[in-house]
PAZARO-839186 format. One record per residue (C-alpha): x, y, z; residue number from 0; chain; residue in one letter. Coordinates in nm, 3 decimals, m for minus. Layout:
! PAZARO-839186
        x        y        z   nr  kette  rest
        X        Y        Z  NUM      A     A
...
END
This chain:
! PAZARO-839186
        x        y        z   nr  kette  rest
    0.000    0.000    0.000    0      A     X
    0.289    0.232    0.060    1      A     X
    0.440    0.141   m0.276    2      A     X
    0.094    0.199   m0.440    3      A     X
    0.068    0.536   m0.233    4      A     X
    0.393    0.682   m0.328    5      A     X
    0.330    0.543   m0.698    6      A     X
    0.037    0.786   m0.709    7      A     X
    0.187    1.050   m0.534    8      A     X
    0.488    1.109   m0.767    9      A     X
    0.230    1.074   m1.085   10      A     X
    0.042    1.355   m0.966   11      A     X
    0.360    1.579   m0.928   12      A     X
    0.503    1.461   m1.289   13      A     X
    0.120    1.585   m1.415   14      A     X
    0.113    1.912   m1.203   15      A     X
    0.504    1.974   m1.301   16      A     X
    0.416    1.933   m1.680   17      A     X
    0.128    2.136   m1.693   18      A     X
    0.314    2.398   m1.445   19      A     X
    0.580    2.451   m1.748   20      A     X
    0.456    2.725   m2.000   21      A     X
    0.478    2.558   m2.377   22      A     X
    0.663    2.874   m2.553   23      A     X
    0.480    3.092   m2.329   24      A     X
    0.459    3.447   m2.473   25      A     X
    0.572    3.567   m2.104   26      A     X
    0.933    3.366   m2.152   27      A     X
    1.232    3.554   m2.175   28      A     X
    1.362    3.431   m2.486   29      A     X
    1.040    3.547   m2.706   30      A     X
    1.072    3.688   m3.035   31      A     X
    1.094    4.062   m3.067   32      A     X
    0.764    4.216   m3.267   33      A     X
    0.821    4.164   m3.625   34      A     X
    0.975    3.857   m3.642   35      A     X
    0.985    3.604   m3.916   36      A     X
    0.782    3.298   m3.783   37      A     X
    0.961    2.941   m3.932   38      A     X
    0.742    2.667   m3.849   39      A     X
    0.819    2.308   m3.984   40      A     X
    0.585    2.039   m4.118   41      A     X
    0.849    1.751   m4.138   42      A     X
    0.608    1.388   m4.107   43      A     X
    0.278    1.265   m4.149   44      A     X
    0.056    1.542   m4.054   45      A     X
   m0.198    1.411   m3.792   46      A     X
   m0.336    1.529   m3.451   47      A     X
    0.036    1.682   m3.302   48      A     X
    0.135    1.846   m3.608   49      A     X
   m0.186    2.021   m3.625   50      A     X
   m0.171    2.146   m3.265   51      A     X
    0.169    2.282   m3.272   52      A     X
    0.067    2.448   m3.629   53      A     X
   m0.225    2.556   m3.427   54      A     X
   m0.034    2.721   m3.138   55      A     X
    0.248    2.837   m3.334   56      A     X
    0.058    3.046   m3.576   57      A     X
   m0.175    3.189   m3.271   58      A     X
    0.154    3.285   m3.075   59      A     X
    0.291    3.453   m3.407   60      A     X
   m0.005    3.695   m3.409   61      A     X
    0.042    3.777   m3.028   62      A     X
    0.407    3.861   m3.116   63      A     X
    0.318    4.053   m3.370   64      A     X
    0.542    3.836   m3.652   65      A     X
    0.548    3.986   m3.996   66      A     X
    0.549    3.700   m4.171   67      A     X
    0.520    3.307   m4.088   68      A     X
    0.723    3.046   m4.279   69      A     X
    0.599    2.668   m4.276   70      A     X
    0.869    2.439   m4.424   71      A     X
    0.698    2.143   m4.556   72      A     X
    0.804    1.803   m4.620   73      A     X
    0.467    1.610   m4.582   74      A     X
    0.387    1.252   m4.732   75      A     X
    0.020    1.368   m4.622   76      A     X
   m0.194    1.280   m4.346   77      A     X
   m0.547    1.286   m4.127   78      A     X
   m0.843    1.486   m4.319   79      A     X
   m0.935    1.614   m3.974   80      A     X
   m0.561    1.761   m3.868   81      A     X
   m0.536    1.892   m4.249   82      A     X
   m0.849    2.132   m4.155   83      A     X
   m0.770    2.194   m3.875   84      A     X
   m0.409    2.383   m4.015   85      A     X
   m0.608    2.489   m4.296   86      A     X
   m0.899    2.693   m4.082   87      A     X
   m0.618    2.854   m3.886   88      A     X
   m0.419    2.946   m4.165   89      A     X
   m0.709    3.137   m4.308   90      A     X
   m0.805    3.316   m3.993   91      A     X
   m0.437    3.430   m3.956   92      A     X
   m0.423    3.784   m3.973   93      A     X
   m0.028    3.731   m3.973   94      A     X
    0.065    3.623   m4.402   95      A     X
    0.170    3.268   m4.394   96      A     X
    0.379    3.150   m4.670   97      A     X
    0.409    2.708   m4.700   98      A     X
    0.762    2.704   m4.847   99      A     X
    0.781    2.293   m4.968  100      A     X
    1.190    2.287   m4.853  101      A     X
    1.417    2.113   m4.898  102      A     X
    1.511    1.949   m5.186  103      A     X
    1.357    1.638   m5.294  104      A     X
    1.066    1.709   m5.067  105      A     X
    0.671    1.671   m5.142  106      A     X
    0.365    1.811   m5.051  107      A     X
    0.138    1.542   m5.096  108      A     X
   m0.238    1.482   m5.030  109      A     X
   m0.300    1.679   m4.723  110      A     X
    0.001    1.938   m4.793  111      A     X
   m0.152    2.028   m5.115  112      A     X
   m0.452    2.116   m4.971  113      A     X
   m0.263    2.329   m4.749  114      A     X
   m0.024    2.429   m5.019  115      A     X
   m0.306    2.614   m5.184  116      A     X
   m0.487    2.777   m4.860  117      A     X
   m0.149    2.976   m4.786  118      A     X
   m0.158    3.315   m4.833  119      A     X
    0.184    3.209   m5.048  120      A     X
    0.294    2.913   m5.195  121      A     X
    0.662    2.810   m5.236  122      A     X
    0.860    2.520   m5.296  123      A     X
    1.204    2.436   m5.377  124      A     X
    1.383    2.335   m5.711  125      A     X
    1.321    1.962   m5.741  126      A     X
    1.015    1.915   m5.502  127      A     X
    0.672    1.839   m5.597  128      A     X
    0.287    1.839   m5.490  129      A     X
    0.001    1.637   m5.542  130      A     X
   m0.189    1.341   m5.557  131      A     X
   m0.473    1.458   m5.318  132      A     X
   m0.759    1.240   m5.413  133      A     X
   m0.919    1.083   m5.067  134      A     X
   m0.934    0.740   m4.996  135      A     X
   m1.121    0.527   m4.725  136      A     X
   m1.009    0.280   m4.557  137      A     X
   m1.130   m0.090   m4.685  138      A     X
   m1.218    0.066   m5.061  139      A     X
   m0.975    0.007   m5.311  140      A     X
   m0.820    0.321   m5.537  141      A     X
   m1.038    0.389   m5.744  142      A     X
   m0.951    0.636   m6.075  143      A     X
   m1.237    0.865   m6.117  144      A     X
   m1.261    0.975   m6.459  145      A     X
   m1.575    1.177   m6.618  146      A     X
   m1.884    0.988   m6.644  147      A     X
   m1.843    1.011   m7.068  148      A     X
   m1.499    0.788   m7.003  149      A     X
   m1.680    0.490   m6.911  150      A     X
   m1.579    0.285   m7.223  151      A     X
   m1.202    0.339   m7.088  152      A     X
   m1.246    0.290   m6.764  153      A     X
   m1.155   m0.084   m6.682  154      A     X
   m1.124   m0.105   m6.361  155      A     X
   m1.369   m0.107   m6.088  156      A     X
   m1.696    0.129   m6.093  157      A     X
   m1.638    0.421   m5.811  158      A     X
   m1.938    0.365   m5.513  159      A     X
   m2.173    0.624   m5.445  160      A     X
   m1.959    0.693   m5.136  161      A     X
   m1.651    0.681   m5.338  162      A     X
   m1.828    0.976   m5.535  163      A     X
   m1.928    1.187   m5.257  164      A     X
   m1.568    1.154   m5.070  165      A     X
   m1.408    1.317   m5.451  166      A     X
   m1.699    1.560   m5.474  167      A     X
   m1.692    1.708   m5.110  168      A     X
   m1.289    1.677   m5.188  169      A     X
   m1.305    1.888   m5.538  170      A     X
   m1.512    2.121   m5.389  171      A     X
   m1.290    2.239   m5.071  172      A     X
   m0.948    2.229   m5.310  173      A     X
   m1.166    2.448   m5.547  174      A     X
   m1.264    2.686   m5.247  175      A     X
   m0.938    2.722   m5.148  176      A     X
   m0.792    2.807   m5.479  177      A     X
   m1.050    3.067   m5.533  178      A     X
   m0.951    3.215   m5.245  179      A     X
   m0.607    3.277   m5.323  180      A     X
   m0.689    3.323   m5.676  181      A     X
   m0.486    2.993   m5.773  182      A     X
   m0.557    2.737   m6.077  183      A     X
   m0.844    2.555   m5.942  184      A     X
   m0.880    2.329   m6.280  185      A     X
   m0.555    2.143   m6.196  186      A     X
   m0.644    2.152   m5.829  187      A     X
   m0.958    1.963   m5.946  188      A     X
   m0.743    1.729   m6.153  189      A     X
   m0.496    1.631   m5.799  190      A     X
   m0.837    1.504   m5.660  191      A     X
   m0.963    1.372   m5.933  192      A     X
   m0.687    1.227   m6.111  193      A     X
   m0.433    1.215   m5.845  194      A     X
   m0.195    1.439   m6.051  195      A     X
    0.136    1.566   m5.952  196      A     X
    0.353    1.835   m6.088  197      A     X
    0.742    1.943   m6.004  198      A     X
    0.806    2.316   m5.879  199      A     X
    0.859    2.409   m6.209  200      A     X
    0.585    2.316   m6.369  201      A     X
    0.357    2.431   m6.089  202      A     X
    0.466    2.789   m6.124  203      A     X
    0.381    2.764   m6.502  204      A     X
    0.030    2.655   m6.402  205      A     X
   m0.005    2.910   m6.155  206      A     X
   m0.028    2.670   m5.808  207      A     X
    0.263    2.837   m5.677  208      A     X
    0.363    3.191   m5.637  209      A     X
    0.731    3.134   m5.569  210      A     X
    1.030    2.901   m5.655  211      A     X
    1.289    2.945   m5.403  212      A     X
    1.660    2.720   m5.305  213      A     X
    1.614    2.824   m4.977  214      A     X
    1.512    3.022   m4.700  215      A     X
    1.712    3.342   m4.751  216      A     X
    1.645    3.368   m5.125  217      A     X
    1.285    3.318   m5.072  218      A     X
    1.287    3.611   m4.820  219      A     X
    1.434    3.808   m5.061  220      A     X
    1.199    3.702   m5.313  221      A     X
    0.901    3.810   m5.066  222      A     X
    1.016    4.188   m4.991  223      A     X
    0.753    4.367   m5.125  224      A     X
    0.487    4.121   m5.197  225      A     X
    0.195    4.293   m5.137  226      A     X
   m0.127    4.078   m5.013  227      A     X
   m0.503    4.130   m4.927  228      A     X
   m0.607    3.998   m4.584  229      A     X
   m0.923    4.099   m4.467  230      A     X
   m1.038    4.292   m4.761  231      A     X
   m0.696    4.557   m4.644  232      A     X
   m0.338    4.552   m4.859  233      A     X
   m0.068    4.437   m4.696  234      A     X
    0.318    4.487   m4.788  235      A     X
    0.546    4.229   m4.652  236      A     X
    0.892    4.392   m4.568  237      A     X
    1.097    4.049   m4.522  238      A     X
    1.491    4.160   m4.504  239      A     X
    1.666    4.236   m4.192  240      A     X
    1.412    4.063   m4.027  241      A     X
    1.490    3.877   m3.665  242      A     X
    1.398    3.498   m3.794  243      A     X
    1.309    3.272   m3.508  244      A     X
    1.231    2.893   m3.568  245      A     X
    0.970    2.786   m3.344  246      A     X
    1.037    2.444   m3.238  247      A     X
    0.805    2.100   m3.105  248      A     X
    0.821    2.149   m2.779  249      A     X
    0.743    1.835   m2.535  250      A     X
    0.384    1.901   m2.605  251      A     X
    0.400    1.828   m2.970  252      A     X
    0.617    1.493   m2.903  253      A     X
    0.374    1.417   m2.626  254      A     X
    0.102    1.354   m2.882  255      A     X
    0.312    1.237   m3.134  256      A     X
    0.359    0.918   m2.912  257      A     X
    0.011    0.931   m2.761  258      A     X
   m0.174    0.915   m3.092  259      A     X
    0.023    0.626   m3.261  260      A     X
   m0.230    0.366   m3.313  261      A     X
    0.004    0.058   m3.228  262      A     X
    0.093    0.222   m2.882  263      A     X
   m0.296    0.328   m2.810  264      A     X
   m0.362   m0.052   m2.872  265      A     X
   m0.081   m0.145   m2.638  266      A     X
   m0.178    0.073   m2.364  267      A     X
   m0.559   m0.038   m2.407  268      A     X
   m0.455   m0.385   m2.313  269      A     X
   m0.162   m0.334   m2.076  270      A     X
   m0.499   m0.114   m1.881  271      A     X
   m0.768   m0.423   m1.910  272      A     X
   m0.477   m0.658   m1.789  273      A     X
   m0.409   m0.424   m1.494  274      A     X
   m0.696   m0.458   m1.380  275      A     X
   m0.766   m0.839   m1.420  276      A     X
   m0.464   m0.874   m1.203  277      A     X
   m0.569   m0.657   m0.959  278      A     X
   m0.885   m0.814   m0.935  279      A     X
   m0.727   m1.189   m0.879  280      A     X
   m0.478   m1.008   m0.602  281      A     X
   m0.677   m0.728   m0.444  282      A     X
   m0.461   m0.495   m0.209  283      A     X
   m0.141   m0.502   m0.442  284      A     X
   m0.263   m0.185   m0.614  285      A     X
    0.030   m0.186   m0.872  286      A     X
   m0.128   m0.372   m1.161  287      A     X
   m0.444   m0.160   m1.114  288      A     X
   m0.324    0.214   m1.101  289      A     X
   m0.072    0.099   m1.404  290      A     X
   m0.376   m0.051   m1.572  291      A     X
   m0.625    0.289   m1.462  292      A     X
   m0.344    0.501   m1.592  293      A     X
   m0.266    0.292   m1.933  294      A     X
   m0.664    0.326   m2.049  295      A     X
   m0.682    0.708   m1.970  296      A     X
   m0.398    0.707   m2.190  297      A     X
   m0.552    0.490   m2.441  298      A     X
   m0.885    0.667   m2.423  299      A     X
   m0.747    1.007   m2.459  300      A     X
   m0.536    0.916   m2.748  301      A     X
   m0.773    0.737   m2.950  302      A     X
   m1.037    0.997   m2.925  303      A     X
   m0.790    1.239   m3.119  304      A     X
   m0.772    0.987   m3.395  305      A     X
   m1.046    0.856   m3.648  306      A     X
   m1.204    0.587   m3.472  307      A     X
   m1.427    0.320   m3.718  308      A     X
   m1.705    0.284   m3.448  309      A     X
   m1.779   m0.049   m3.536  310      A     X
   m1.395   m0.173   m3.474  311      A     X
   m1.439    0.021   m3.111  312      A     X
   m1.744   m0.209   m3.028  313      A     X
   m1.603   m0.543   m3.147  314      A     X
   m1.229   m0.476   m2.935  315      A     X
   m1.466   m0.414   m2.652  316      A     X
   m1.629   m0.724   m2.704  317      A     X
   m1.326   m0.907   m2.757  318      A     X
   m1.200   m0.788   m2.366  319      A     X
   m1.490   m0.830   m2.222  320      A     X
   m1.472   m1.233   m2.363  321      A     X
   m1.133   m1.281   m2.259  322      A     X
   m1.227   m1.136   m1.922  323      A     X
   m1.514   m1.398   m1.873  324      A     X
   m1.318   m1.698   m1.962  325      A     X
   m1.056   m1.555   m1.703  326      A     X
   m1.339   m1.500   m1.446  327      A     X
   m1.520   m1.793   m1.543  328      A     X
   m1.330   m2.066   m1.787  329      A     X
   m1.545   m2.183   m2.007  330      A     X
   m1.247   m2.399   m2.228  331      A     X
   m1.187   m2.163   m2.430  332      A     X
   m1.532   m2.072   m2.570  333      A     X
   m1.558   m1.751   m2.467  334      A     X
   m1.143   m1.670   m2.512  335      A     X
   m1.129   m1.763   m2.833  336      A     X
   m1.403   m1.605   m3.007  337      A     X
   m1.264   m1.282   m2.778  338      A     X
   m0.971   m1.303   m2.969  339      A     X
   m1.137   m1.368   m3.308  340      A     X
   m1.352   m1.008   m3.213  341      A     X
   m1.035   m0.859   m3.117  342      A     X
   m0.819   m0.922   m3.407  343      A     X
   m1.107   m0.782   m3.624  344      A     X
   m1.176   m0.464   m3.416  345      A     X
   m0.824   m0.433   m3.425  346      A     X
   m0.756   m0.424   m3.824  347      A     X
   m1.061   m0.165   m3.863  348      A     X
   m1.031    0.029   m3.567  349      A     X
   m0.875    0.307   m3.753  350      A     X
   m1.081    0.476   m4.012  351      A     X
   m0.815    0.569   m4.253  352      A     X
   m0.605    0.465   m4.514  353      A     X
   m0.302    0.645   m4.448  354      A     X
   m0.019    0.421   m4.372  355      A     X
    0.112    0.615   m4.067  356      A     X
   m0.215    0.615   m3.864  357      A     X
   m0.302    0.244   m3.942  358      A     X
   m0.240   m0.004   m3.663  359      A     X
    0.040   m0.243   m3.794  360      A     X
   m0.053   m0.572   m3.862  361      A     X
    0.251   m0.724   m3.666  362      A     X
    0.142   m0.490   m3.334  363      A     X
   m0.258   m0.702   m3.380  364      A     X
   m0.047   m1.027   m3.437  365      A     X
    0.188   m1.021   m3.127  366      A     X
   m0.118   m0.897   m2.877  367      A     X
   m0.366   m1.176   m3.054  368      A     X
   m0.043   m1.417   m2.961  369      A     X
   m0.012   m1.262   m2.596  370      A     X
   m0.393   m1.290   m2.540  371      A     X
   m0.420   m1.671   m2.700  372      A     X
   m0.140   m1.743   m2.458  373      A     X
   m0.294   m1.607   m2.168  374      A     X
   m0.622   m1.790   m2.282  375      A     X
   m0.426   m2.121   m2.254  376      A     X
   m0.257   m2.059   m1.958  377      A     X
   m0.617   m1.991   m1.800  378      A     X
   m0.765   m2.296   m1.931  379      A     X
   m0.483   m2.510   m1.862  380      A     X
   m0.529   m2.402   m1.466  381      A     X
   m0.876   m2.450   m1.467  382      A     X
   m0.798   m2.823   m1.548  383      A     X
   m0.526   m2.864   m1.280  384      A     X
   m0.763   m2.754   m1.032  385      A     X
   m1.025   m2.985   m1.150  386      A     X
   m0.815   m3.298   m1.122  387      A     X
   m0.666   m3.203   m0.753  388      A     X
   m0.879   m3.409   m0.490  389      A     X
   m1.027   m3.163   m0.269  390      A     X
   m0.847   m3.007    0.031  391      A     X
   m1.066   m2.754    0.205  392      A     X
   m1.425   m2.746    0.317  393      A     X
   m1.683   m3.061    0.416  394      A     X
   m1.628   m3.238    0.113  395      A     X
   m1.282   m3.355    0.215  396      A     X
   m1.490   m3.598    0.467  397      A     X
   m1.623   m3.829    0.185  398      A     X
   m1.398   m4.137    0.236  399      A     X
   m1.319   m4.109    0.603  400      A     X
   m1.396   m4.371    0.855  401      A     X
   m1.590   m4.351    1.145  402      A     X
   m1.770   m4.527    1.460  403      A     X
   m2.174   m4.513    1.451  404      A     X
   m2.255   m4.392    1.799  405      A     X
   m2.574   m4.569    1.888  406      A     X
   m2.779   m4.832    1.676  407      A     X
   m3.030   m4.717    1.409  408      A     X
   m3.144   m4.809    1.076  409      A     X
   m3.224   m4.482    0.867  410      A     X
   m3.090   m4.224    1.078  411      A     X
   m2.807   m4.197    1.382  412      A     X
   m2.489   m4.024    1.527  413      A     X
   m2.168   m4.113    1.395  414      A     X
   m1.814   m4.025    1.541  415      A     X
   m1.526   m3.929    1.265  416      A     X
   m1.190   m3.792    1.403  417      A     X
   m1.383   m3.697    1.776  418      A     X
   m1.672   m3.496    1.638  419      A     X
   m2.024   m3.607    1.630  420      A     X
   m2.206   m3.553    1.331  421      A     X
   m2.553   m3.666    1.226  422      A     X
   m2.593   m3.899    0.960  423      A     X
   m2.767   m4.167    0.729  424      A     X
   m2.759   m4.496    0.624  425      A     X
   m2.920   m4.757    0.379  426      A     X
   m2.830   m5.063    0.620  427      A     X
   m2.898   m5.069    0.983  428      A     X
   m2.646   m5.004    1.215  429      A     X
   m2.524   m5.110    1.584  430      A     X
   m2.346   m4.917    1.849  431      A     X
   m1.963   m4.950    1.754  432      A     X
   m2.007   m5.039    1.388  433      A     X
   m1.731   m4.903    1.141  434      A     X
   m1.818   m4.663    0.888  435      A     X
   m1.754   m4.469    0.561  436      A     X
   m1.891   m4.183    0.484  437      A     X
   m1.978   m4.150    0.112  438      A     X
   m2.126   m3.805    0.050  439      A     X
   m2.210   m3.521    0.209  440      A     X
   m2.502   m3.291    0.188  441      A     X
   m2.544   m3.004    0.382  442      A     X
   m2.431   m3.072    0.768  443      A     X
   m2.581   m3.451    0.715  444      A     X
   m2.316   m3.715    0.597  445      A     X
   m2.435   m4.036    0.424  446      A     X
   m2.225   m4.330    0.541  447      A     X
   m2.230   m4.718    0.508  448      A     X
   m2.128   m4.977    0.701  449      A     X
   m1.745   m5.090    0.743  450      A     X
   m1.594   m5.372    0.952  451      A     X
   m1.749   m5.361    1.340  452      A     X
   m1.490   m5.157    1.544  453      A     X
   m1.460   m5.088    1.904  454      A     X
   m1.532   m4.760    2.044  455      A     X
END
């Protein structure tokens, strides 16, 4: 209990510590002067951390009064609901951001195109492209979605009514966006559609981009004297000489970067529900259960910052609760293994997307079905030790032991077995001083017969 007390004690102080620290608070002495050049970086798989530290980086540029905000992008893609998130606080910005795609041989791909073309600037280096932005669901196979004349070419499978909304609703943000910023929203249209990509050079041709820069200075350089409209007013950047601060992830951002990888969320999930089983076979160690508490409030917030398939949710739950009655209650392996069964599936489509980095890996599902089927085995295997020991404990361990009947009767009498009296019955009659066996029990009456005649 003392190792369970201090356990919580120094959680609580690692929680109060890390929420005590300010994340780039605009009070710490090492802020950015006013009129700063913002650098920001988009360097992975955009999802639920990159968005928050895109987030909080572009709302502490406008307290600081930045001139300008930089994102560096080197993006493979990422999470529809992180990409507008970025993409709603880039246009409510009142500070100009510029996406720069840097350096070379990097991309801007699916989700960085869309936010490629909501900058107030686009930029990318010499031998860099964008992209390839046409959505896909998880469980529906890539589909090429042509115009509805094209159907004598098209010889591969015919796009779903779903399949047709998820490009529609698609075409028709890209198409906002590059209204907006007065971009080509025919080939924007044609990276949903078609999945094109182009290089840097050919999107300046085709008017995507605004700039082609080799890096950051020249592209500052570039930018002195752009003017821009943001909120209906002109605006003049004036980018040289200008104090350039790169805003960092702070522990925040790498914080959720673990928290929201699938395969660790589905790790936690069951290190929790095995916390707790253990704490329920040994109550008072408190260990396995505060880990276990901890572990799903982990689990739980993490997942709900991801795109959970509902359906998956319900069947992992299922799975658990399964395993957890053939641990409570074996069953030889009935309920275990169809847990696993609904576990592996939940597992596979718990994540509603198609994007490689957000998906649980398959070997992650295969080593905790293994662990699981293990512990199933070991659970059965226990429950048939126990059934084949002879009993030790309680009024069953009379049946077999020999006694002395105490008095003669023929249905019903006292009988003496290792100097207690006990009431019992009998098919035979019996005499004072007759041996007997008891041969069940029931209730606090024991059923004997008769032995060799002893003396008392």
């Amino acid at each position: 209990m003392r190792m369970t007390s201090r356990f919580v004690r120094l959680m609580l102080l690692f929680v109060i510590f890390c929420y005590g620290i300010p994340a780039n608070s605009e009070e710490s002495p090492d802020a950015p002067p006013a009129g700063a050049i913002w650098l920001l970086q988009i360097d992975d798989a955009i999802g639920p951390a990159i968005s928050d530290y895109i987030v909080r980086g572009l709302q502490r540029a406008q307290m600081q009064q930045a001139e300008l905000v930089v994102i560096e992008m080197d993006t493979p893609g990422g999470l529809d609901t992180s990409m507008r998130e970025i993409i709603q606080a880039i246009i409510a910005s009142k500070v100009p951001v510029v996406t720069y795609v840097h350096p070379g041989g990097a991309r801007a791909a699916s989700a960085g195109t869309y936010i490629l073309y909501a900058s107030h600037i686009a930029a990318m280096t010499p031998a860099t492209n964008l992209g390839a932005a046409t959505p896909v669901q998880i469980g529906v196979p890539s589909i090429p979605i042509g115009n509805p004349e094209d159907e004598e070419d098209n010889q591969g499978p015919t796009p779903t009514t779903m399949d047709m909304k998820m490009v529609n609703d698609a075409i028709a943000f890209i198409r906002g966006l590059a209204e907006l910023r007065g971009r080509n929203a025919d080939w924007a249209e044609s990276a949903v559609r078609e999945a094109a990509s182009l290089s840097a050079q050919q999107a300046l041709q085709e008017n995507v981009i605004d700039v082609i820069a080799a890096d950051l200075d020249e592209l500052l350089l570039e930018l002195d004297g752009y003017v821009l409209v943001i909120e209906s007013e002109e605006y003049v950047l004036n980018t040289q000489g200008r104090y350039i601060h790169a805003e960092d992830q702070d522990w925040r951002t790498e914080f959720l970067k673990v928290i929201t990888n699938p395969n660790l969320v589905l790790i936690l999930g069951m290190i929790g529900f095995y916390g707790i089983i253990l704490e329920f076979y040994n109550p008072g160690v408190g260990v396995p259960g505060v880990v276990g508490v901890i572990c799903l409030l982990l689990a739980g917030y993490g997942l709900q910052m991801l795109p959970v398939n509902y359906a998956g949710l319900a069947l992992i739950i299922l799975g658990i609760a399964l395993m957890v009655a053939e641990a409570m209650a074996p069953s030889f392996g009935i309920f275990g293994f169809g847990g696993i069964v609904s576990f592996l599936i939940g597992s596979i489509i718990l994540i509603d997307t198609d994007f490689g980095a957000f998906q649980i890996g398959l070997p992650v599902i295969a080593a905790t079905g293994l662990i699981s089927l293990g512990f199933i085995f070991i659970t059965i295997s226990l429950a048939m030790k126990i059934r084949k020991k002879d009993i030790v404990t309680g009024i069953q361990t009379m049946i077999g032991m020999v006694g002395v009947a105490m008095d003669e009767f023929e249905v019903e009498g006292m009988v003496k077995i290792r100097g207690e009296l006990w009431n019992a019955t009998s098919e035979s009659p019996l005499s004072k001083g007759d041996q007997v066996k008891v041969v069940d029990v029931s209730g606090l009456r024991l059923k004997v017969e008769k032995g060799d005649q002893v003396n008392e």
